[in-house]
C-alpha positions in Angstrom: 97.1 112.6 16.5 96.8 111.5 12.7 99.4 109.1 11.5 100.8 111.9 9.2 101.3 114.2 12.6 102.7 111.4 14.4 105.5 110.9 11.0 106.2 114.3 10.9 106.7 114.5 14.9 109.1 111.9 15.1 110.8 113.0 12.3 111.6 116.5 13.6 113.0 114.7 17.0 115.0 112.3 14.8 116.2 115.7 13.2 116.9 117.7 16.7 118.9 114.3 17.6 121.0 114.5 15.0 121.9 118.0 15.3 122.7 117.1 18.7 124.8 114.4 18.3 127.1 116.6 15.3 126.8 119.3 18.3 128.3 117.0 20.7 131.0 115.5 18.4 132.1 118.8 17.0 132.4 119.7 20.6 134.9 117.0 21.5 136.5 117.6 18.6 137.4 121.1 20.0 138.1 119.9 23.4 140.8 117.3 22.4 141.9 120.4 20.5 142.3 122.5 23.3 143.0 119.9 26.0 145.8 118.4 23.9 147.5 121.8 23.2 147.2 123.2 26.3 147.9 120.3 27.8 151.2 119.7 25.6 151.5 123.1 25.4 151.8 123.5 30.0 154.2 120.6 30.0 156.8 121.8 27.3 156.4 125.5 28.6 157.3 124.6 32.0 160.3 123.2 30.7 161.1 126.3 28.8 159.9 128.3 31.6 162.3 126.7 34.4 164.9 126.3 31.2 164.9 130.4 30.6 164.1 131.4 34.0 161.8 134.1 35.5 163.8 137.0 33.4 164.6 135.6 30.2 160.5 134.5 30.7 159.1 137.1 31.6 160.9 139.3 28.7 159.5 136.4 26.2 156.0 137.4 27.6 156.3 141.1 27.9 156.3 140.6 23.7 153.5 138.7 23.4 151.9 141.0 25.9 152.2 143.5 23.7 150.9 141.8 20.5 147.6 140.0 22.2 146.8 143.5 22.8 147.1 144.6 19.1 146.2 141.1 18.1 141.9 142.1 17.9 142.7 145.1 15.6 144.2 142.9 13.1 141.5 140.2 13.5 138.9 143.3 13.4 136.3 141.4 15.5 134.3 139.6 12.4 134.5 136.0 13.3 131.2 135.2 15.0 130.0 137.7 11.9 131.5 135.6 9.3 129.8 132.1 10.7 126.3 134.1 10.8 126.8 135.5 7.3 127.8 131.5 6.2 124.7 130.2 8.2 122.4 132.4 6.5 123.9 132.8 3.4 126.1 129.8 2.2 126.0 130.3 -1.5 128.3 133.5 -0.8 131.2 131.9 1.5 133.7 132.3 -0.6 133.2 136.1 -1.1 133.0 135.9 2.8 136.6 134.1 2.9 138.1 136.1 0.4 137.0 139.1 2.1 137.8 138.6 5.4 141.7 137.6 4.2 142.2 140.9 2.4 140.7 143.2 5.3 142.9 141.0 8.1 145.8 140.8 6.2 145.7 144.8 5.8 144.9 145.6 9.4 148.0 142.9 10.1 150.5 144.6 8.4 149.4 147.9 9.5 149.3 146.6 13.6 152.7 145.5 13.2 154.2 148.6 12.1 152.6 150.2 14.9 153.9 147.9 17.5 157.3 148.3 16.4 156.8 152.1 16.5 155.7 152.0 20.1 158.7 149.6 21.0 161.2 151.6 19.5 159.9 154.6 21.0 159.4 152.9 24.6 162.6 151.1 24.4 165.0 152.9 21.8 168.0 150.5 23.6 166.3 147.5 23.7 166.8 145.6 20.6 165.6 142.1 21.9 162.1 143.3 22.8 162.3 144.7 18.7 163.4 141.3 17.7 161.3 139.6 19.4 157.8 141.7 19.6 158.9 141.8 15.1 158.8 138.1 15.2 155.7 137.6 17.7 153.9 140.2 15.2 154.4 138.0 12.1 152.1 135.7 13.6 149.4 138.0 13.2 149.6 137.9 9.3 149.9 134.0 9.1 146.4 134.5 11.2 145.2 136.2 8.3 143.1 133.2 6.7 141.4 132.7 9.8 138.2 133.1 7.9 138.5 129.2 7.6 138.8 128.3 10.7 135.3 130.0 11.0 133.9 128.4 8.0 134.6 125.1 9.5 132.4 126.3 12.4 129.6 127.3 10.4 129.4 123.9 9.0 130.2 122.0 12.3 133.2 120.4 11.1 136.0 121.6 13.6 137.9 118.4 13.4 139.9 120.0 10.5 140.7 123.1 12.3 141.9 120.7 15.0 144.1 118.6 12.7 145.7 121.4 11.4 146.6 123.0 15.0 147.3 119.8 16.8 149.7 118.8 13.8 151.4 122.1 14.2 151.5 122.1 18.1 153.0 118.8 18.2 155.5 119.8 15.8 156.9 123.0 17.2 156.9 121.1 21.0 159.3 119.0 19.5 161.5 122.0 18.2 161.2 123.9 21.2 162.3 120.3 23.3 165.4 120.4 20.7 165.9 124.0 21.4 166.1 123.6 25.0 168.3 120.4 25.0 170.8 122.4 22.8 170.6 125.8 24.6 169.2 128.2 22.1 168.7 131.7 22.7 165.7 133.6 23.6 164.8 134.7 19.8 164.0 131.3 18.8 161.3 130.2 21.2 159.2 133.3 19.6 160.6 131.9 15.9 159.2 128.9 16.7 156.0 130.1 17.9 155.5 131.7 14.6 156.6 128.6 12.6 153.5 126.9 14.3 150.7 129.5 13.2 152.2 129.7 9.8 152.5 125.5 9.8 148.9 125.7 11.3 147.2 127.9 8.5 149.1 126.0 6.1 147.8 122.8 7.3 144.3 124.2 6.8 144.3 125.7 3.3 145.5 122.2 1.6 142.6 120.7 3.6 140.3 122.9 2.3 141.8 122.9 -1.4 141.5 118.7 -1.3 138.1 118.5 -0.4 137.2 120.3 -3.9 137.5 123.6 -3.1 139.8 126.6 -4.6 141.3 129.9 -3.6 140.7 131.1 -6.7 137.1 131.4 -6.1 137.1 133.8 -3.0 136.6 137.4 -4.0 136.5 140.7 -2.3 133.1 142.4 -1.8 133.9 146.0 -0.6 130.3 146.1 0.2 130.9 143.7 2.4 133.8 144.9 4.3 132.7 147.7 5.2 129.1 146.2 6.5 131.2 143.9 8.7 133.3 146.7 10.0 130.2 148.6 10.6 128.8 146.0 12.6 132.2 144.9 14.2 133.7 147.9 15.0 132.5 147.8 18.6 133.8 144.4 18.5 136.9 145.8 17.9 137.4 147.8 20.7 135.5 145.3 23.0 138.0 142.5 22.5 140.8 145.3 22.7 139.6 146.2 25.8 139.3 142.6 27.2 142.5 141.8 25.9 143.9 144.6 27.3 142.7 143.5 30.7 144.4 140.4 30.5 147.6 141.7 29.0 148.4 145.3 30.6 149.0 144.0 33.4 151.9 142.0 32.1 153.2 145.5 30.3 153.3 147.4 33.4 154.7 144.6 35.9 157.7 144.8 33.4 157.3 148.7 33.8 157.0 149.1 36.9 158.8 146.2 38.5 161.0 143.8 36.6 161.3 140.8 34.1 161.8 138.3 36.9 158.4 139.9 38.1 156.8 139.3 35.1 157.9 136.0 34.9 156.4 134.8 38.3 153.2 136.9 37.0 153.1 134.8 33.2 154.1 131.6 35.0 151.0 131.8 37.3 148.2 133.5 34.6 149.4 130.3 32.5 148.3 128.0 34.5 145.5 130.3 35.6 144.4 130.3 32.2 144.1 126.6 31.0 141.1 126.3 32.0 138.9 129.6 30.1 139.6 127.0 27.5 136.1 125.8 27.9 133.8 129.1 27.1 135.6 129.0 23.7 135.0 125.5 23.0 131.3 125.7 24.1 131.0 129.3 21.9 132.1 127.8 18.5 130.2 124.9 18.9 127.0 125.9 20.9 126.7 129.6 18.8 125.2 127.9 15.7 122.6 126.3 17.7 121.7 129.2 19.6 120.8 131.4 16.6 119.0 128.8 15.3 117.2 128.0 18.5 116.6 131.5 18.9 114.6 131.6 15.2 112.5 128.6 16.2 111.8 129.1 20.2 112.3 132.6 21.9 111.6 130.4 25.5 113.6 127.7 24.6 116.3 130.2 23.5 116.4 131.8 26.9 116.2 128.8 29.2 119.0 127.3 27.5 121.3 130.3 28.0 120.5 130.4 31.6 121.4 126.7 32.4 124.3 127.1 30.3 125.4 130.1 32.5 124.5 128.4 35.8 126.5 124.9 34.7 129.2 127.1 33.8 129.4 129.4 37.1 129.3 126.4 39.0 132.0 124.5 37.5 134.7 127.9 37.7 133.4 127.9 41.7 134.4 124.5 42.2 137.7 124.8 39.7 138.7 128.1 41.3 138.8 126.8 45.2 140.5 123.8 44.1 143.8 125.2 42.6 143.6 128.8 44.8 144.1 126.1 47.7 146.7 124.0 45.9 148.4 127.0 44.8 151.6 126.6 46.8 151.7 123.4 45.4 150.7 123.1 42.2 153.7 125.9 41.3 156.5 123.8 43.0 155.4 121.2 41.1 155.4 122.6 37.4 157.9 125.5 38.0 160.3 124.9 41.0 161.5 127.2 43.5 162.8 129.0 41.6 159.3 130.5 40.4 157.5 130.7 44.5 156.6 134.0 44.1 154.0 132.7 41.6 152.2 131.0 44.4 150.6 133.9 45.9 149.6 135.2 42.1 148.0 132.5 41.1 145.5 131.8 44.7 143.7 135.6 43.7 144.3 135.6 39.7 142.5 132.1 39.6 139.0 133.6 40.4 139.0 135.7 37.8 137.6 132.6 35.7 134.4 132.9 37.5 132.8 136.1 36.4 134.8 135.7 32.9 132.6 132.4 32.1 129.8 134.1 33.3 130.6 137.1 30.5 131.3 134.8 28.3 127.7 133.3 27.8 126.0 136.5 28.3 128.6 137.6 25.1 127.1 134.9 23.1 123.6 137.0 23.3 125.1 140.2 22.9 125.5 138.6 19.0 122.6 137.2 18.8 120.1 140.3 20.1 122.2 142.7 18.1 123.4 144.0 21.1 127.6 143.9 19.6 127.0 148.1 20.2 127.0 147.4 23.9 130.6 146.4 23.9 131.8 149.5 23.0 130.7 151.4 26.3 132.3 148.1 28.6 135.6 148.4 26.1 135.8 152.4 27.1 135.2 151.4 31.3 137.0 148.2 31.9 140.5 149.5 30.5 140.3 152.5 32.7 139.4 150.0 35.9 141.9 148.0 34.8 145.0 150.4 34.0 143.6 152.6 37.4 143.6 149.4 40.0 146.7 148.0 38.7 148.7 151.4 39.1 147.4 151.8 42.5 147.5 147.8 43.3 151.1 147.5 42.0 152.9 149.9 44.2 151.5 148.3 47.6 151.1 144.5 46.7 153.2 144.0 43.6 151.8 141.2 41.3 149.8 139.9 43.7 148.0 143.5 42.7 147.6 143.1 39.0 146.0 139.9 39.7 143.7 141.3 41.9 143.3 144.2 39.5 142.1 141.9 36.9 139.8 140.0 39.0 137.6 143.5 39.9 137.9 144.3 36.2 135.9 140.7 35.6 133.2 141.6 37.9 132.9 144.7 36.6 131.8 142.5 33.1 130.3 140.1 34.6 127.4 142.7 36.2 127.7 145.2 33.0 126.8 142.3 30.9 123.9 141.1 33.2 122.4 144.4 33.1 122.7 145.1 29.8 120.8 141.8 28.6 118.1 143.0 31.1 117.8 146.5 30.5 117.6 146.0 26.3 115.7 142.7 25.8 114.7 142.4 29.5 116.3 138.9 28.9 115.6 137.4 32.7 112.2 138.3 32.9 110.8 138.6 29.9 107.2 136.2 29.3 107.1 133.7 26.9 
């Protein structure tokens, strides 16, 4: 090896090092993000949980229910588009931002008019659920200049995003402490969690304008918009359909049963939850890498998929057993007595992490092999497992049911995705 070879070699490892290490700290940036607002966010919503009780609560989440499911029709599916487009094209970000605000802040407005349609019509009586699924909604249009969270990602610099929501999260737990200590009403716990997207977002856009940059520079392309909603619109309805999986659930316990039913059911998917924390963190920050990895080394690309997957699996085996045996006493602890029906949800809903991190990596290739299409067909199926097994579930094991309702609906990813990856790019055993 010539000493020119030799420079050159060490540079490019130098180089790959580097990347790493801005990999690694943009990773921790998002963890502390996550960890420190779910983290605040369990500890001041067990004490508005045990302050409201299971009714009040599970009324509070039969709202937000109802807006996660609409929530992916006003986002319209283009983030992971929008940090490719700024990867490969970075001279054009700000048409990107600018159009991605006008198309999300459209579909916005438009999904909350059809929420409150369906809640008037559901519930004509019931003018808290208006109030507070009108105020839950809101949130959706503060979310509207989401495109800069995403731009952040494309350039690895997630600590901003992270000041932003951290600043906001702290603030509101404060306001929702005050809120309890002075015995608001139900209507301002949603207020408040719309005063911390809009604080959020706000956060964010001086950020961006103080580091040189100005709004005045975005533009809309319609060219553009309707090329990402060509390639998103399966996106669309597969993040509908996931977030219908999680949520519908919630909607017909609340049906079907009751609020304090609901409440047991939120109480225990919240803690159930904390932890799918991690696929996001390890999508925004390991998705860059992978498309690039992917240019440069088709075998490297697919090894490092697969150990992600199997470091992933294992740790949501280990997680799950852990709190499905601790269940009994992991809800006395947060929630009281008061909440021991949520015991018995949590010990089955827990697993449903396992074939949900699982979907989650194989997701990540779905992007990057142009396979976004094959969401579509999985968005059509999984609702109608879902909605199917929970009606049947729900009338001989209650919520206990539409936990384990949810958990077949994850396998049923889990496999679909597997076998899509092998049947389209023969992703498992394809030679190098």
């Amino acid at each position: 090896m010539t000493f020119r070879s030799r420079l050159t070699h060490w540079k490019a490892r130098l180089e790959s090092r580097a990347g790493l290490r801005k990999i690694a700290a943009n990773m921790g940036w998002l963890l502390l993000d996550n960890f420190l607002r779910l983290g605040l966010g369990l500890f001041v919503g067990v004490w508005v949980a045990r302050y409201l009780g299971p009714g009040a609560f599970g009324m509070l989440n039969y709202a937000t229910a109802l807006v996660a499911i609409a929530t992916p029709f006003a986002a319209l599916g283009i983030g992971n588009l929008l940090v490719r487009d700024m990867l490969k094209n970075p001279e054009r970000i700000p048409v990107y931002l600018g159009t991605s605000l006008v198309m999300r802040l459209t579909a916005s407005i438009f999904a909350t008019i059809v929420l409150l349609v369906v809640v008037r019509g559901t519930r004509p009586d019931d003018w808290q659920a208006f109030w507070l699924v009108l105020v839950s909604s809101l949130g959706m249009i503060a979310q509207s200049f989401d495109g800069l969270e995403f731009y952040y990602q494309s350039k690895v610099m997630s600590k901003y995003v992270v000041w932003s929501k951290n600043a906001a999260v702290v603030l509101c737990a404060i306001f929702k402490v005050l809120a309890v200590t002075h015995s608001q009403p139900l209507l301002v716990f949603a207020l408040i969690g719309l005063v911390e997207l809009v604080v959020s977002t706000a956060i964010m856009l001086v950020i961006y304008v103080r580091q040189g940059n100005s709004l005045s520079a975005w533009s809309w392309s319609w060219e553009r918009g309707q090329a990402l909603l060509k390639e998103s619109w399966p996106l669309i309805i597969g993040l509908a359909g996931a977030l219908l999986n999680m949520r519908i659930g919630q909607v017909i316990i609340g049906d079907y049963i009751d609020n304090e039913a609901l409440g047991n059911y939120s109480a225990a998917v919240r803690i159930s939850e904390i932890w799918l924390m991690i696929p996001g963190v390890l999508g925004a920050s390991i998705f860059p890498a992978i498309v690039k990895l992917k240019e440069r080394d088709e075998a490297a690309y697919r090894r490092s998929v697969i150990r992600i997957f199997i470091s992933m699996f294992a740790i949501a085996m280990v997680f799950s057993f852990t709190v499905s045996a601790l269940s009994p006493w992991i809800v006395n602890l947060l929630y009281g007595s008061q909440y021991q029906d949520a015991a018995k949800i949590l010990s089955v809903h827990i697993w449903s992490g396992v074939p949900y991190f699982s979907t989650f990596v194989f997701a990540q290739v779905f992007y990057v092999e142009g396979l976004t299409k094959m969401f579509f067909y999985s968005s059509l199926i999984a609702p109608i497992i879902t909605i199917g097994s929970t009606l049947v579930f729900v009338k001989s094991h209650g919520a206990v049911g539409v936990a384990g309702a949810a958990l077949l609906t994850n396998v049923f990813n889990a496999v679909y995705s597997a076998a899509v990856m092998q049947y389209k790019v023969s992703f498992f055993t394809r030679k190098s």
